[in-house]
N, C-alpha and C positions, 0 to 999 in steps of 0.2 A: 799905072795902076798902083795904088797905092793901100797896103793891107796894113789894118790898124791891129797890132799886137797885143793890144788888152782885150779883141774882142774876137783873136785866134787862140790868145790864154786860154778867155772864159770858157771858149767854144771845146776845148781841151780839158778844161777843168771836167766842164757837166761829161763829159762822155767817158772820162776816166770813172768819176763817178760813179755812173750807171754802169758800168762794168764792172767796176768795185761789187756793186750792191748786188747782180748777178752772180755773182762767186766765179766771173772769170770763165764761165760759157754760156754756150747758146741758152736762149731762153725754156725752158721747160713746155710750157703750156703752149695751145695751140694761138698761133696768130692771127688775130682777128684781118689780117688781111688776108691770108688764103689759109679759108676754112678747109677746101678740101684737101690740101696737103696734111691735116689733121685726119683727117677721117680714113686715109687711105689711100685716097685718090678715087675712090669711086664716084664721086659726084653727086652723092648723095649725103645726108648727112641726120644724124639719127638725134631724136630727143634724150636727153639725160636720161629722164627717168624710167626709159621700158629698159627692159633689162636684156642683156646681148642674146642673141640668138643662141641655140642651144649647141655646142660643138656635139656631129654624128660619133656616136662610139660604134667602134665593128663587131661583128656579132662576133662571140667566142666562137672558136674553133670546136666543134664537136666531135669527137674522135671517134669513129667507123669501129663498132665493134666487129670483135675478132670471127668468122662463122665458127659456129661447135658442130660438135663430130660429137655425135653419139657416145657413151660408154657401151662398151662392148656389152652383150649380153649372152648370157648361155639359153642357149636352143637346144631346147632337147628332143631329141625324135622317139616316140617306145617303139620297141619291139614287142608286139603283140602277138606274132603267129610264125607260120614257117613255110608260106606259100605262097608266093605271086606279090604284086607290090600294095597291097592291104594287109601287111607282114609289119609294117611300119606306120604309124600314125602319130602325127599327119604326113601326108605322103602326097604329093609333092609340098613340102615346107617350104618357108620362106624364112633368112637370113642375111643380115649385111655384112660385108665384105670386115673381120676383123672380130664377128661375133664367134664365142666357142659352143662347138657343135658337140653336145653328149648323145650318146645311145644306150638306152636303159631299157635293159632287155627284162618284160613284165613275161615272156613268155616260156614255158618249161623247157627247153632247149638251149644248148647252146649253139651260139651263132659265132663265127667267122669276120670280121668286116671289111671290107676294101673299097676306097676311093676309086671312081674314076679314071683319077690320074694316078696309078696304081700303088697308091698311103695307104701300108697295111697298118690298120687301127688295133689287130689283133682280136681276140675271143672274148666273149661276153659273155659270162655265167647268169645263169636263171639268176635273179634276182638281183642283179649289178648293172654296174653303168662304165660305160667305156669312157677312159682318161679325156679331158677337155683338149677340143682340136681347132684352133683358129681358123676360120674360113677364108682361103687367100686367094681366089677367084670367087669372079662373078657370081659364078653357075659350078652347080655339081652334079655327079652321078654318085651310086653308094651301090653292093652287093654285097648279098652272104656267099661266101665263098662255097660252106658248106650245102645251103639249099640254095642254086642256083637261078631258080624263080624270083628270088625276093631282090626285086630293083629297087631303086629309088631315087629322089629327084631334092636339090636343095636351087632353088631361087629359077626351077627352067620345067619342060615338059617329061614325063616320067621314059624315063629309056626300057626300049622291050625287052619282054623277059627274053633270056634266049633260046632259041629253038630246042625241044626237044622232040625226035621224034616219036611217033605213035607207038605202043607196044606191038610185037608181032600180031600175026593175024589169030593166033592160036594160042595168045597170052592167057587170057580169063579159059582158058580151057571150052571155049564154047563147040568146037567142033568135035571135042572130046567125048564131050556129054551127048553129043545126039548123032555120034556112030561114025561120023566120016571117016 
C-alpha cells in the first residue's frame, strides 16, 4: 500500500485548520448529528422560539406565630356587706392564672382577708382596697377572718360558710316573756 504524502499533508493541513478556527476545542453549538445530546438527552427537543418552562420557586417559609398570653389584669372583687357570701360581688369571680386580685372594701366595716391557702392579705378599711395579689392557682377560696360567714370563690364553686351553731334555746328571751 502505497500513501501518497501530498494528499496526507493536505489531509493534515485542513484539520489543523479547522482546529485553528475552533479556538482549539470542542465545538460550541449543538451537532447536527445528535440533536438530542443538545437538548439534554430527553428525546425530545423544543422550538427556539417558546420560551423555557418556568423554573418552580418554593414557597417562603412562613414562620408560626408565637401564642400570646394575655396581660395580666386586675380583678377586683367589692366588699359590699358583712354577711354570708353576698358580702362580696361578684362572688364566685372569674380570673386567670397570673391576673391581680384587689378587694375594695365599699362597705362600712372593716374586714380581715385570708386565702384559702392561708395568704394573709391583711385588713381593709372602709373605703380602701387591698394591695394587688397575683392569682397562682387555678382555683381559690377567700374569707373574713373577722365575720366568719363571708366565703368566697375565685375561678370554682363558693365554699360553705362555716357552721355556726344555733343560739341557745332561751336566747331572744322567749321563755322569759311568757313565764316559764
Amino acid at each position: 500500500m502505497r500513501i501518497n504524502i501530498n494528499a496526507l499533508s493536505a489531509l493534515a493541513a485542513c484539520a489543523l485548520t479547522t482546529w485553528s478556527c475552533s479556538g482549539g476545542s470542542a465545538p460550541s453549538s449543538p451537532s447536527l448529528v445528535s440533536p438530542q445530546a443538545a437538548a439534554g438527552g430527553s428525546g425530545q427537543l423544543r422550538p427556539l422560539d417558546d420560551p423555557p418552562a418556568p423554573v418552580p420557586v418554593p414557597d417562603p417559609i412562613v414562620p408560626t406565630p408565637e401564642p400570646t398570653v394575655p396581660a395580666p389584669l386586675a380583678v377586683i372583687i367589692n366588699i359590699v356587706g358583712s354577711v354570708g357570701s353576698n358580702a362580696f360581688m361578684p362572688n364566685p369571680t372569674t380570673a386567670n392564672m397570673g391576673d391581680q386580685i384587689v378587694f375594695a372594701n365599699t362597705d362600712m366595716r372593716v374586714h380581715h382577708l385570708v386565702l384559702g391557702d392561708g395568704t394573709d392579705l391583711g385588713e381593709v378599711q372602709p373605703g380602701q382596697s387591698s394591695a394587688p395579689m397575683p392569682l397562682t392557682t387555678p382555683t381559690a377560696t377567700f374569707h373574713c377572718t373577722i365575720h366568719p360567714t363571708m366565703v368566697g370563690a375565685i375561678n370554682g364553686e363558693l365554699a360553705p360558710a362555716p357552721y355556726e351553731p344555733p343560739p341557745p334555746d332561751d336566747y331572744y328571751g322567749y321563755y322569759r316573756r311568757r313565764g316559764h
